[in-house]
Structure formats: C-alpha cells, structure tokens
N, C-alpha and C positions, 0 to 999 in steps of 0.2 A: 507352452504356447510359442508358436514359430513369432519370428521377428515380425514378419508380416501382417500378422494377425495384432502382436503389439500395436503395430505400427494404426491398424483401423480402426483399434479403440480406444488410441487414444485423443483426448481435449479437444485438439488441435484439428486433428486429421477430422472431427466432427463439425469442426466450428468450421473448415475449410469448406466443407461438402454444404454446409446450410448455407455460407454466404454466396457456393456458386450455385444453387439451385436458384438464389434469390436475384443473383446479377444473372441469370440467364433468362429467369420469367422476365427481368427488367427490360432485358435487350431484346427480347422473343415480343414484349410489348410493344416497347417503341418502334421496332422495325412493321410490327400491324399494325400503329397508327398512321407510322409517316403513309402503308399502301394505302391506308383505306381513304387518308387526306388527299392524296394523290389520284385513286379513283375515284375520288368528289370533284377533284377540279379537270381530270379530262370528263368526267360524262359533262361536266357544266360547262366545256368549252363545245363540248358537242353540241350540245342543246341550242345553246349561242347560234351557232352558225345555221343548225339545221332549221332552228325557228327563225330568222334573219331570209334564210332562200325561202322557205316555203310562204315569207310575207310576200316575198319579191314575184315568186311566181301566183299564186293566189290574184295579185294586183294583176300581173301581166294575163291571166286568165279571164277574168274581166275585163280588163280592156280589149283585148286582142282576140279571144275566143281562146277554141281548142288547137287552130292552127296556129295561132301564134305560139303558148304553152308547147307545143310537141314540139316548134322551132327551136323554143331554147334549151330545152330537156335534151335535146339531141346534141345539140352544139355543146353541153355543160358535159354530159356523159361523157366525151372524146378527153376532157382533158385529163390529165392522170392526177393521180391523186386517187383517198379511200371513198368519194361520197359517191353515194347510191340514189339511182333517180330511176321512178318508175310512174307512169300514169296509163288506167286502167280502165275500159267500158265496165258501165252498169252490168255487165254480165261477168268482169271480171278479166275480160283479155287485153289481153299487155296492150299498147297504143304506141309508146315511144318510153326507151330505158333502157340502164345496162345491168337489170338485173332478171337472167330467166327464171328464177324459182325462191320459195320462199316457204317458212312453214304455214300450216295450213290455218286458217281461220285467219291471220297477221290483216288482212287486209277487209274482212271484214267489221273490224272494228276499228273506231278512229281514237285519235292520239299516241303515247309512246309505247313505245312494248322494243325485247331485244330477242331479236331470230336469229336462224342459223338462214343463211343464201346461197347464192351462187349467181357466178358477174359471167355473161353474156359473153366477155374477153375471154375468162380464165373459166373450164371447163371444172376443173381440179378445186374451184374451190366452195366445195360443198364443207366442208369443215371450219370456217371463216361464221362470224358471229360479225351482227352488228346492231346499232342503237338506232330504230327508225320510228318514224312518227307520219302517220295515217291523217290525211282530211280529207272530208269531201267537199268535192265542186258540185254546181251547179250542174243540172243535165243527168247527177248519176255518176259522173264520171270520181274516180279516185287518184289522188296524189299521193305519191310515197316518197322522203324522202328521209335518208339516212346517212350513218357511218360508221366504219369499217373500225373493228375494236379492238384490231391486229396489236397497236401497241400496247393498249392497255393490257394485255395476255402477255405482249413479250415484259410487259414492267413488272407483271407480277409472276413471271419466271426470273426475272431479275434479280426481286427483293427476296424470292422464294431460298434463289442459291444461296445469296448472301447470308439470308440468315441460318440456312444449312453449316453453311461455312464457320459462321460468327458461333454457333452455339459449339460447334466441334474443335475451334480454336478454341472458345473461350472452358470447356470442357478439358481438355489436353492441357493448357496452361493455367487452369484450378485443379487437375490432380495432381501437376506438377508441384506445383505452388503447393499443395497441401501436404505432400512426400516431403517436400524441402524442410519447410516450415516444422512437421512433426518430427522427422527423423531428427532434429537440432534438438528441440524440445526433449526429446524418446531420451537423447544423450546423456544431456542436463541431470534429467527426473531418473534417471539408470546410477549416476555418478550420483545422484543426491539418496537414493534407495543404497547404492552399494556400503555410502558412509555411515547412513541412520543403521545396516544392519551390523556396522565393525563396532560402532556405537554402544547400540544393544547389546552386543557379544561384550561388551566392559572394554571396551580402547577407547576412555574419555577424549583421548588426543587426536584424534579424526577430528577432520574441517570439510564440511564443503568446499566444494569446487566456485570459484568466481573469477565468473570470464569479464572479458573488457568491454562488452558492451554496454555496461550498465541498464542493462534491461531488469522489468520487476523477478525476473529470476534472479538476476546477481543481486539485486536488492535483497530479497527473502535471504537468499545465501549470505549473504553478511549481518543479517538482522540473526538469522538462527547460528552464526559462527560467532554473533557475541554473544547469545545467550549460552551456548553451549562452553563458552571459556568460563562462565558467569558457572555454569553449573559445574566445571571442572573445576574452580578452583574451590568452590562452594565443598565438592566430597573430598578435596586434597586437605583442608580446610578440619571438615567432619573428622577424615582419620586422622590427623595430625592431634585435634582436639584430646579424642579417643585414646590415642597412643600418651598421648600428655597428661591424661587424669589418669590412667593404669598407670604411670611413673611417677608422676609429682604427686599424687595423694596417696602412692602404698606406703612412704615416709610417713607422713603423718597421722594412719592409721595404722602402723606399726608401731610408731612409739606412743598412741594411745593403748593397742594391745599390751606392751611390753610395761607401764606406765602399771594400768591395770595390773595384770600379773606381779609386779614387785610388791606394788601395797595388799594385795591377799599374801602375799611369802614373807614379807619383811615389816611391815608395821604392826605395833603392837600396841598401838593407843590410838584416840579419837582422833589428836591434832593430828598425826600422819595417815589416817585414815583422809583428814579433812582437806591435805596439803597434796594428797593426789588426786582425791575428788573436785580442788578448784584447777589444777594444772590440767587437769583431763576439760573440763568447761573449757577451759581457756584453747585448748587445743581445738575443741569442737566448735567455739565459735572462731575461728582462723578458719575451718572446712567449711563451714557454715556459708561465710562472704565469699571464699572463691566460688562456692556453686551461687549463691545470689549475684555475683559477676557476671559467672559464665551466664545463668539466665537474661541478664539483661543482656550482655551482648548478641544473645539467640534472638531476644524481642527486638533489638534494634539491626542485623544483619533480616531476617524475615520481613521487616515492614510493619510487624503488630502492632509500633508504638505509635502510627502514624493519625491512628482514631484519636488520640488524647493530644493531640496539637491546639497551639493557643496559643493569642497574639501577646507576646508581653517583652519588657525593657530586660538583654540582656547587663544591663550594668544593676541591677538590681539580685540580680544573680549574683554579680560578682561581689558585691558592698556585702549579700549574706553569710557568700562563703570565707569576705576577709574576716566577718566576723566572727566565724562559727572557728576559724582553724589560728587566730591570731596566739590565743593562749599559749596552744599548742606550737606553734614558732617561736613561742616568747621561751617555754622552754626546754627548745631545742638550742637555746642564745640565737636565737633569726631574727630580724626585724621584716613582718610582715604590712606590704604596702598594697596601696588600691588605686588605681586610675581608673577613672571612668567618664563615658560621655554618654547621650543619646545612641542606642543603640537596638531597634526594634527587631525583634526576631521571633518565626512565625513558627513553629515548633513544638518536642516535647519536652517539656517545662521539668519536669523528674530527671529527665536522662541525660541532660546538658548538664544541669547542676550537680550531677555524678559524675560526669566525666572533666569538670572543672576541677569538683573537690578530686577527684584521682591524678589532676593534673598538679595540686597543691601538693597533697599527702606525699606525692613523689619527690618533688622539690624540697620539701620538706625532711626528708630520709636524705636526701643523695645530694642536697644542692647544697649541701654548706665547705667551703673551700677546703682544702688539708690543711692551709697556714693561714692565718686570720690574723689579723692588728685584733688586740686584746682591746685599743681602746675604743674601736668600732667594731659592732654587730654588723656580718654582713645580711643585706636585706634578700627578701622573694618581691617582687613584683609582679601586681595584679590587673591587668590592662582591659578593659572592655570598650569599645570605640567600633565607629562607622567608617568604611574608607570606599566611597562610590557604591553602589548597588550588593557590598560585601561586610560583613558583621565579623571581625576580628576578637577572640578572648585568648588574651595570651596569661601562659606564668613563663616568668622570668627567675633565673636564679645563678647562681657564681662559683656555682661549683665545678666540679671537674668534666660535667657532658658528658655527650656522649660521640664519638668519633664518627665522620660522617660514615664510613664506609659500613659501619653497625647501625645507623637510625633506620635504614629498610626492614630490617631483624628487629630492632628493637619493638616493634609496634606486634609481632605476633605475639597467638596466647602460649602463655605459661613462660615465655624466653626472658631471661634474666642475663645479664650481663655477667664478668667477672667479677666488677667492681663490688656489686650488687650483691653476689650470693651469699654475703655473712651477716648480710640484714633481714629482718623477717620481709613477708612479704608474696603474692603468688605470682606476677609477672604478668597479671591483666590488666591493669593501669589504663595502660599507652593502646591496647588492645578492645580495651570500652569505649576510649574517647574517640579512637578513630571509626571504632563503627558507629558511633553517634555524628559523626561528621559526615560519615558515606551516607547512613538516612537522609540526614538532612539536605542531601545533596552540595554537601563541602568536602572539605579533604583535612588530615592533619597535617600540619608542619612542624617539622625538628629543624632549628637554627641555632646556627653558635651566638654566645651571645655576648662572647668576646671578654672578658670569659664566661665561662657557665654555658647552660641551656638552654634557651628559649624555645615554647613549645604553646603553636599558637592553632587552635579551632578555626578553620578559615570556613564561615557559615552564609547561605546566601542572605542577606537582608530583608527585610518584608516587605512587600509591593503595595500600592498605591492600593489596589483591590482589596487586600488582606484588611489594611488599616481601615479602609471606606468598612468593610462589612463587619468590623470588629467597632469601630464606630457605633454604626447602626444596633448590634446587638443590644453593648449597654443605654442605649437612647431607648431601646423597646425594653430590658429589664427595668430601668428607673422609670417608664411612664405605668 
C-alpha cells in the first residue's frame, strides 16, 4: 500500500473529512440564511415604500383627478433613483412613466407580482427585474408602481462568491488540516506497529515511542510500556523459575534416586529397608513444600487469590502464628515475642499468614546471633500495628542480616545467601511474602535492625467502605 493510500484510510484522515463536510453544510447554511433574511428585509423595505407612494398617489388621484396624478408621476420619475412609475388608459397605453415595456399580462392584474422591464432612460435595460404592484383607479385607468431589484441580484452575487470562496477555503484548510493531523498520527501508529512487530519477533525489551505532548497516544504508550515491563519481567521471572527447578531440584532428586539405589544394593534387613524409606519421605516432603510454595506464589503473582479476600484483624494473625512457632523458638534457645494492636486488613487471609509464618521460620533458622550471653536468650519479635491508612507486620530478629546491597537478591526464587546455604531450606520465604505484598498492593521491606533483620509487610489498611460492607454482611448473617 503506497503512503498515500495509508494516509486516506486512516482514523483521522476519516474523522477529518466528516467534520469538514459537516462545518461546510454548517457554513453553506448559515451563509442561506443570513441571504434569504436579507432578502425578506429588502422585499419588505420595498413594499414599505412602494405601498406608502401608491397611498400617496391614490389620494392625490382623487383629489386632483388624472391631471393632477400624471403631474407627479412625471415630476417623481425625473428623479434618479430604482423606483418605477407608470399609469395606463383602460385600453392599456402608457399616460405618464418611466417605464416603456413590461411582461405581458403584469398589468392586467392588480396587486404584487416581479417582471422583467425596461426604463424609458435606459434602452439596454431589458434584463433589470423588478418588485411592482398594480391598482386600479377609478375611470379604468391603472397605476404601477415598483422597484428596481438590481441590488438585491448584486447581494446575492455577493453572498454567492463568498460562500464559493468560504467552502474552497474551508475545503483546502480541512485537507490540510487532515494530511497534517494524520500524517502525525500515521507516525505514531507506524513507530507503535514497528515495536509491537520487534515485540512479537521475541525482543521483550522494545518500548513504545512517548512523545511530549501528552496526548491520549503518549498516554496508551506508557499504559502499554508498563504493562509490557510487567510482562517482561513476568517471562524473565518464568525462565529464571524454570532454570531454578532444573537446578535446585535435580539435587534432591538425585539423592532420592541414589538414596533408593543403595537400600536395593546395600541393606539386608527391614530396619535399613525402613531407615531409607523414611529419609526418602522426608526428602519428598522438602519437594513437596517448594512446589506448594512456588504454587502459591503463582496464585498470588496472577491475582487468583483475590476471590477469597476478607475483612479481618491482622494482629490476630500474628497472636496465631506467635503461637503456633513459639515452641519451635523455644527450641532453637529464642525467645519468641508478640506486639500487636488494632490492625484491620482487607485481604487473603491464607496467604498473609504464609507469608508471616515464612517470615518467622526464617528468623527462626538465620536470626540467632554467632555470640549470645548464655544468660539471656536472644528474642524474634512480632509486630502487627496500624501507622495512618497502612497495616505494618513486622519479624524482627538479632542476627547477622542481611547486607543491604544483597536484600534486592535476596527476595527472588530459589536465591540463598552464603550464610544460608548449610541450612536446609529452598530460598522462597522472602519470595512468597513479597508476592503477597505486591497482591495486596504493598511492598516488602528488608531493614537493619541494628542488629539483626527486620523484615516488615508494608500492607494497604482497610477503608471506611470495606469495614461498612463487612459490617453489613455479618448484621444480614446474624438476622
């Protein structure tokens, strides 16, 4: 397709052409109302005047006779000017006027009517039109008096060019305007085709073009350049995943295979038959939780989990999970703590208290200091509080952290620290909680915590709405 052809199918170059057909009937109207308004008020000043003389002579016809009438008719016709005066015998011949000729039948009948004439002065003007009006007198005789329509013909050659003009202007500066307009447009939508096809060809890292006008195209361009980062990091995301289960789980199904293979080669009684069929369990349920990890972090990076949200107190969360993981810090020598305050949060109620408890369990493994006073346990603290229209669940702990310049790493899947890798463990933790935070529309935070790690859910808080209609619910369950 030639450019040109581009150029006339497209949006724009359409929407150009409709508006100026439409401002052209506008202006092709208005210039036939003002004529025709225009030619209502010259016939109506016609009329005016030619019914005003023909009272005037009428009266002076009666008073004065026929000699009087021919006196003024004579004396009016001399002066110049368009009006037309003629008075006629019952048989139809002229008497006194400046008008020799007329169409045929005009003075046979009485009142207005518009001829073509010719003035008695001017021989040449048989092509002259004009607005006359016929009475008759007494005796037979007839009065004509009229005028001359010259301008009204030159106004509507007048109005005729201008709006020759007006449509052929406004014609020339709506295909201009519409060339202008598309060919910008044609740019745009060429530069946004050329990236969606580098796109499609697999170059996730193409962006739209966004120019400075802020127009709804730069808009769309930066609405589809963040979604398109959204989807790039989404598949950088996917293979990283990918590459990270073919590496971090051919270990542990290796030494289930090899695990296997020894107790058929090497054991020769039930108990070591017994002692590799629970270490192989034990191994499978370690595979088991990474893939129910990685599941929920798919339900929570996707949105799935957003159907099963519900209004509820997160410090009630946190009083669960200090009591479900206390033992378990009791013996690791931790002293596990709980703060909590009002703290409503509009959510999924499963996925928070996963990623709380991943935030413990962590703490729990990695936050106990290298050197400890033997005569104090150091503690985890467990925070849940309100702080302005934001819902804060922190764990706190005293251990060695994590260095800022590794907490951006630290949050992806399967990534393990150094400190970390002689502990069990798969390295989603930090990687569940934060994607429960992005659902939510929060974020996670890694802080020092002077010493140790604080690492705190920062969640939006529930709105006035959420609570009214969470209200309402249980009022309609309980009636």
């Amino acid at each position: 397709m030639t450019a040109l052809g581009k150029l006339f199918r497209t949006t724009a170059f359409r929407l150009t052409l409709v508006y100026l057909l439409l401002f052209a009937f506008f202006a092709a109207a208005l210039l036939g109302y003002f004529a025709w308004n225009t030619n209502r008020l010259i016939n109506d000043q016609i009329t005016t005047t030619v019914n005003g003389e023909m009272s005037e002579l009428s009266e002076l016809y009666t008073k004065r006779g026929l000699r009087g009438i021919v006196f003024a008719i004579e004396n009016r016709a001399l002066r110049p000017g368009a009006n037309l005066y003629l008075i006629t015998t019952p048989a139809g011949q002229a008497v006194a006027g400046n008008v020799s000729s007329l169409a045929p039948g005009v003075l046979e009948k009485t009142g207005w009517s518009e001829t073509p004439y010719r003035r008695l002065d001017d021989p040449d003007s048989s092509n002259h039109r004009a607005l006359v009006k016929v009475e008759a007198l007494s005796s037979g005789f007839r009065l004509l008096i009229g005028h001359d329509l010259e301008e009204r013909r030159r106004l509507f050659d007048i109005v005729g060019d201008a709006a020759k003009w007006s449509v052929l202007i406004v014609v020339v500066l709506g295909l201009g305007g519409g060339i202008f307009v598309s060919r910008r447009v044609l740019r745009k939508i060429d530069a946004i085709t050329g990236t969606t096809q580098r796109i499609m060809a697999g170059d996730l890292s193409g962006r739209l073009p966004v120019g400075r006008s802020g127009d709804e195209l730069d808009r769309l361009a930066e609405n589809l350049n963040t979604m398109l980062e959204r989807i790039e990091a989404l598949m950088t995301g996917l293979k990283e995943v990918s590459d990270n289960i073919a590496h971090d789980l051919k270990t542990p199904l290796t030494r289930l295979r090899n695990r296997a293979e020894e107790a058929l080669a090497r054991s020769s009684n039930e108990a070591d038959y017994r002692a590799a069929l629970e270490s192989t369990i034990d191994e499978s349920d370690g595979l088991i939780r990474t893939f129910n990890a990685l599941l929920m972090i798919a339900r929570a990076e996707s949105g799935q989990a957003r159907d099963n949200m519900t209004l509820f107190d997160a410090a009630e969360v946190a009083v669960g999970i200090h009591e479900l993981y206390e033992p378990l810090a009791e013996d690791a020598d931790l002293v596990l703590k709980v703060e909590t305050s009002l703290a409503p949060l509009h959510g999924n109620r499963e996925l928070i208290s996963q990623a709380l408890a991943n935030l413990v369990e962590n703490a729990i493994k990695y936050g106990k200091p290298a050197t400890a006073d033997a005569a104090e346990m150091p503690e985890i603290l467990i925070q849940a509080r309100r702080e302005g229209d934001q819902v804060l669940l922190s764990v706190a702990d005293r251990g060695p952290g994590i260095p800022e310049a590794d907490r951006k790493h630290a949050v992806q899947r399967f990534v393990r620290l150094e400190a970390s890798r002689t502990l069990p463990g798969s390295g989603l933790g930090l990687s569940l909680a934060s994607a429960v935070a992005t659902l939510h529309g929060g974020e996670l935070r890694l802080d020092d915590n002077h010493p140790g790690l604080r690492v705190t859910l920062v969640l939006p808080a529930a709105t006035g709405e959420a609570l009214a209609g969470q209200s309402a619910n249980v009022q309609q369950k309980s009636a």
